[in-house]
C-alpha positions in Angstrom: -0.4 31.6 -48.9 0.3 32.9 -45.6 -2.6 32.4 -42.9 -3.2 32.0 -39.2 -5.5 29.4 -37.1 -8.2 31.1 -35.1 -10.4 29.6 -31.8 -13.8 29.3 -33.6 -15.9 30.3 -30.6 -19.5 28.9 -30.6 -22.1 31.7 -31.0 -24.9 30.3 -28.5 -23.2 29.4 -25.7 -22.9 31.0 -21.9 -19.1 30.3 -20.8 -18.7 30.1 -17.2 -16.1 30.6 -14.7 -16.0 29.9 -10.9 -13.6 32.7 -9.9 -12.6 32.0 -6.5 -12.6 35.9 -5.7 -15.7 36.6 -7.5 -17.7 33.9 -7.6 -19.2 32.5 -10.9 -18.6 34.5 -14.1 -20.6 34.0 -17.0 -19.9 35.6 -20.8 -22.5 34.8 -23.4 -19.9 33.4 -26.1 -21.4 36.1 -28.6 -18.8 38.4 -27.0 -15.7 36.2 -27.7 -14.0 36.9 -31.5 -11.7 34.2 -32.8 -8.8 34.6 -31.4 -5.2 34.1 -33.0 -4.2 31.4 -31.7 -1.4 30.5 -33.8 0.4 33.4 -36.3 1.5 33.1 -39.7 5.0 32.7 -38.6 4.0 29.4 -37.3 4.5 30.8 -33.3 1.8 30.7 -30.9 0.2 34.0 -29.5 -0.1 34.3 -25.8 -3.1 33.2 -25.2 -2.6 29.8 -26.5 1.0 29.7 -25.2 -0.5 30.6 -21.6 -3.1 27.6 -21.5 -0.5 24.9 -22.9 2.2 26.2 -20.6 0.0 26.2 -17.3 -1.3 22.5 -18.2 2.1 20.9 -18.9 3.4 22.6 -15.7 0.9 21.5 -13.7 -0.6 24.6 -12.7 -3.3 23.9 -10.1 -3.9 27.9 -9.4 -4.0 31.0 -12.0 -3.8 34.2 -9.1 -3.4 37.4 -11.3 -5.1 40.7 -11.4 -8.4 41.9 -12.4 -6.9 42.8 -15.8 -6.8 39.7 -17.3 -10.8 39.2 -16.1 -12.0 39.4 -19.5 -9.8 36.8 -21.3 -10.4 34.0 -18.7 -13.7 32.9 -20.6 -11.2 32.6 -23.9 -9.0 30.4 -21.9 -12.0 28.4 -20.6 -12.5 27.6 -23.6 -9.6 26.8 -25.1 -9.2 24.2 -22.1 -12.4 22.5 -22.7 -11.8 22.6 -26.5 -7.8 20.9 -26.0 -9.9 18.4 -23.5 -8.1 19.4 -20.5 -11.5 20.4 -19.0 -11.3 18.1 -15.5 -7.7 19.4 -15.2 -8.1 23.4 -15.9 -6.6 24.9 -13.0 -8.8 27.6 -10.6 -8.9 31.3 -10.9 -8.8 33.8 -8.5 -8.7 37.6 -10.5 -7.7 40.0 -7.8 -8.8 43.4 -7.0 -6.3 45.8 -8.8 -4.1 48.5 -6.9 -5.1 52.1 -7.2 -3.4 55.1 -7.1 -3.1 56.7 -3.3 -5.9 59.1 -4.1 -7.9 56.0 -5.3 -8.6 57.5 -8.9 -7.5 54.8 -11.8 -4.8 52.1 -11.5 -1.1 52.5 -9.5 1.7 53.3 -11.8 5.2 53.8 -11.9 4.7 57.7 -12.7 2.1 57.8 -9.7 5.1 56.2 -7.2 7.3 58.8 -8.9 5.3 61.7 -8.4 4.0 61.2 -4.8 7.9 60.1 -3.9 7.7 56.3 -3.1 9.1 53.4 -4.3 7.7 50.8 -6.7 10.1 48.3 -7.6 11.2 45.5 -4.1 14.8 46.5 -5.4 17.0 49.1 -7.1 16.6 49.0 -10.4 18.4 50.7 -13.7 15.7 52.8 -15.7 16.1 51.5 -19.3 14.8 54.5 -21.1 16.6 57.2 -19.0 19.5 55.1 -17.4 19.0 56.6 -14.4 19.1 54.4 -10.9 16.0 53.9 -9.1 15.9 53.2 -5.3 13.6 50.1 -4.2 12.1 49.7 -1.0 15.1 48.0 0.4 17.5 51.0 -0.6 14.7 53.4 1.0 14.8 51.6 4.0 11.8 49.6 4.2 12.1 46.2 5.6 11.2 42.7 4.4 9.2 41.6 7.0 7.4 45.1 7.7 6.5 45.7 3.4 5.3 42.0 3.4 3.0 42.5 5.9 1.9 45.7 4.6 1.4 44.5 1.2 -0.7 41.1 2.4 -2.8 43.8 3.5 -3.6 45.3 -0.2 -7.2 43.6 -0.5 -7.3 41.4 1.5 -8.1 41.5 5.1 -8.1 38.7 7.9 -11.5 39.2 9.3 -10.3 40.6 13.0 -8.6 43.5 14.1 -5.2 42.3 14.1 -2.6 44.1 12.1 0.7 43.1 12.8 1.6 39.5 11.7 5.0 37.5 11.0 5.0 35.6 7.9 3.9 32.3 9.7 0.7 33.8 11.2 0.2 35.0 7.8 0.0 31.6 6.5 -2.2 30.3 9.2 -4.4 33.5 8.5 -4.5 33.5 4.9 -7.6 32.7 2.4 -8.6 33.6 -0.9 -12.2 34.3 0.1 -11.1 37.3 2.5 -9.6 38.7 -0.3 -11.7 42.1 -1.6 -13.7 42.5 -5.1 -13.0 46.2 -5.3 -9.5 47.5 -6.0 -7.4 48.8 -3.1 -5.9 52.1 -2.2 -1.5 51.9 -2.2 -1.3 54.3 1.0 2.4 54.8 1.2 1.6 55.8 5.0 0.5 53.1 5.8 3.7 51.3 4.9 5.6 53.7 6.7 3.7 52.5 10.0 4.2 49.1 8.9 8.0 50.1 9.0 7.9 52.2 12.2 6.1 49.2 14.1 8.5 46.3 13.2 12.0 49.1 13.5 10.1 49.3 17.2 9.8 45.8 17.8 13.3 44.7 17.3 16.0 44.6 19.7 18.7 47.7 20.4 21.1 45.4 19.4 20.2 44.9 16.2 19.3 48.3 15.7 22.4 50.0 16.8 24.3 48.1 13.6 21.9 50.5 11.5 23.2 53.2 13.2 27.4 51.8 13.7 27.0 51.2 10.1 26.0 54.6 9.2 28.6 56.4 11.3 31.1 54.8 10.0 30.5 55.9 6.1 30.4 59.2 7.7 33.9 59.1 9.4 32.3 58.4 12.8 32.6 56.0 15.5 30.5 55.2 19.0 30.8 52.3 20.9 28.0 49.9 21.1 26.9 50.3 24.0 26.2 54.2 23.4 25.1 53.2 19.4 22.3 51.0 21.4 21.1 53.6 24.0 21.1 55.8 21.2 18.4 53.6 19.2 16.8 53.1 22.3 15.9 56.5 22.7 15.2 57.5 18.9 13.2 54.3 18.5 10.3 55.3 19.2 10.4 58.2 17.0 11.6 57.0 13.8 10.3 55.3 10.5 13.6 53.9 9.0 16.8 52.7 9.9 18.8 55.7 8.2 17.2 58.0 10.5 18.9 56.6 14.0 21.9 58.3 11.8 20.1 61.7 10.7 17.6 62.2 13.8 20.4 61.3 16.1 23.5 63.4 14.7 23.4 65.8 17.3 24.2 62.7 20.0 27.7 62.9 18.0 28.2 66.9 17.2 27.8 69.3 18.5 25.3 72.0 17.5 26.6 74.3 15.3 22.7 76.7 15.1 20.1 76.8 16.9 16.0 76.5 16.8 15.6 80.3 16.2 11.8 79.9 16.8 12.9 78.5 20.3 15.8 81.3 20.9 13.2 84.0 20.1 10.6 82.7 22.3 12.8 80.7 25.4 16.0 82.1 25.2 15.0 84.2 28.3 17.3 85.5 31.2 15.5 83.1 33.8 16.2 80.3 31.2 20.0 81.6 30.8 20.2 82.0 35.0 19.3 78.5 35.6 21.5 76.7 33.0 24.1 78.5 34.4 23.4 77.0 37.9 22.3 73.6 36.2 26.0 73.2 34.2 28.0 74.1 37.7 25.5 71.2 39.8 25.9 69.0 36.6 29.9 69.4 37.4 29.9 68.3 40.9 28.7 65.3 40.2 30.6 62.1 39.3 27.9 60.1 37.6 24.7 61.1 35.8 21.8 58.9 34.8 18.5 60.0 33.6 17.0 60.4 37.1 19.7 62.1 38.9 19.6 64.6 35.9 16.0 65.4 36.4 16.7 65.4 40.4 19.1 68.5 39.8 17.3 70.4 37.3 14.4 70.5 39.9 16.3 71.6 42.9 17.8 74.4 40.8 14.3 75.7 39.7 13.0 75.3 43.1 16.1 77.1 44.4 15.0 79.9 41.9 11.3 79.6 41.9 11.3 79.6 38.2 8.7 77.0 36.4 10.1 73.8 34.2 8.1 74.9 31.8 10.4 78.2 31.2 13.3 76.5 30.9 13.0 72.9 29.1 12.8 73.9 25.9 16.0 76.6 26.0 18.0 73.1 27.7 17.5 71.3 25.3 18.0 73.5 22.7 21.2 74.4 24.2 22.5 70.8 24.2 20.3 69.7 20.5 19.9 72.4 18.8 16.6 71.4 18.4 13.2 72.6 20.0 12.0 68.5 20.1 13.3 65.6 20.0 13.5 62.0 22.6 13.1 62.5 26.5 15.7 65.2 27.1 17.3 63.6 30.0 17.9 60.5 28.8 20.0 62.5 26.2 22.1 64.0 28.9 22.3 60.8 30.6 24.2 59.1 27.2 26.1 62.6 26.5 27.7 62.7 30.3 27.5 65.5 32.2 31.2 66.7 31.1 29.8 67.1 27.3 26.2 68.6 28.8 27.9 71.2 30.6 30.1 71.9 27.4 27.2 72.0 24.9 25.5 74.1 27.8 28.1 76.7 28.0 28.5 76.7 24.4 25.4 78.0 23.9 25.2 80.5 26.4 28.3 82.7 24.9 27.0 81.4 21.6 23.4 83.4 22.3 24.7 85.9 25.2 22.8 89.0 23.2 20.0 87.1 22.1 18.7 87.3 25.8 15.2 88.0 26.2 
């Protein structure tokens, strides 16, 4: 006859657990059944297989999530039970991860649906077949998601944030880690992102941004590719975006910020980048502060306010009502593309003069 071997669990005894997160648990053993421990195919069911595994290997640690809470009084058991009581490894159940709005446990359909990764790496969808970006192919990097996710219940006690992987050896222990389970914030990765992209140096920034060009039939030198990151830097989240915040450093603009034309695209604006394209011309070299220096004396020589005309500038050499400090753009562009872009713009927009 066919039959499978079950744990016979006392009925009056309290099991206890030292869980190195949550302190002692105890289960009165009334709540344990009898397990399967072995099928009627002869294998072992997980539970078993789990415990046996874990003491052969040496296991000295069990760190998994909150989930498995209710079947570490089983395994208790089935330690002291096999006799491997003095060697049973400790547990630590961590706090689980929770959807961003904090209601029920983080999913794969929750990442979907607020537009965020869940898997390190791209991955092919078995069911559908479709590919599925990681954080790598998003543009997250290692450094910046590690620290972010050391930072998913547990907290190192001071108001530090930013840490490289040695400090967060030095700074790591399993009693700082939280009880409760922990919001995923995709923000909050992004400013983990933003603040390590920041840190690093323009040269390794600018082979982002070389990199990118050329799948896009483009090309800069690296000096300019570096100046360019240097001025984006501040204003970007991922590498891709020294590429897509910075096209306009490599074309020219082909429209225009209509809500800035409207508004700015004025005749005082129009007179005095007219006057600002002929000063940019006389001059054989132009850095960020000679830029500035000419742009004042022209307003000054037309007693018209920077505030009137910043914004239809750099629209005119952009396209764009924002962007990084404007005249550190015209200082990488040179004055001969500047007074191009400038004039460009001006017979682009001549009846849209306000």
């Amino acid at each position: 006859e066919p039959y499978v071997i079950r744990l016979k669990v006392p009925r009056k005894d309290e099991v206890r657990l030292n869980d190195l997160v949550r302190g002692w648990v105890m289960v009165h053993s009334s709540q344990i059944d009898d397990k399967i421990l072995m099928k009627s195919d002869g294998m072992p069911t997980y539970h078993l297989a789990n415990v046996v595994d874990d003491h052969l290997m040496g296991i000295t640690h069990v760190i998994r999530g909150e989930e498995w809470l209710p079947s570490a009084p089983l395994h208790v058991l089935l330690y002291q039970f096999l006799g491997w009581e003095d060697t049973m490894p400790q547990f630590a159940h961590l706090p689980l991860l929770l959807k961003p709005d904090g209601n029920g446990k983080l999913s794969k359909r929750d990442a979907d649906k607020h537009g965020f990764p869940i898997f390190p790496l791209q991955w092919k969808d078995p069911a559908s077949g479709e590919d599925v970006a990681g954080f790598r192919e998003d543009g997250y990097l290692p450094d910046a998601l590690t620290n972010f996710l050391a930072f998913l219940g547990w907290n190192p006690g001071t108001e530090q944030e930013i840490f490289s992987k040695e400090e967060l050896v030095d700074a790591f222990s399993i009693e700082r880690i939280g009880k409760s389970g922990t919001k995923f914030d995709i923000n909050k990765a992004k400013w983990f992102n933003q603040q390590y992209l920041k840190s690093k140096d323009n040269a390794e920034l600018a082979h982002y941004l070389l990199k990118d060009l050329e799948t896009h039939g483009k090309s800069a030198s690296k000096e300019t590719a570096e100046n360019v990151v240097n001025a984006l830097k501040e204003r970007v989240t991922f590498p891709h975006e020294f590429y897509t915040e910075g096209i306009f450093f490599f074309e020219k603009p082909v429209t225009y910020d209509e809500q800035v034309i409207s508004k700015k695209w004025t005749s005082d604006a129009v007179k005095v980048l007219k006057l600002y394209a002929v000063a940019l011309e006389k001059e054989s070299f132009i850095d960020a502060e000679k830029a500035k220096v000419l742009l004042t004396d022209v307003l000054e020589q037309e007693g018209i306010g920077m505030g009137k005309v910043m914004q239809a500038l750099r629209v005119s050499i952009t396209g764009k009502g924002a962007g990084p400090d404007l005249m550190e753009i015209i200082s990488i562009l040179g004055k001969d593309e500047i007074t191009e872009r400038i004039r460009l713009a001006l017979d682009t927009l001549q009846d849209q003069v306000k």
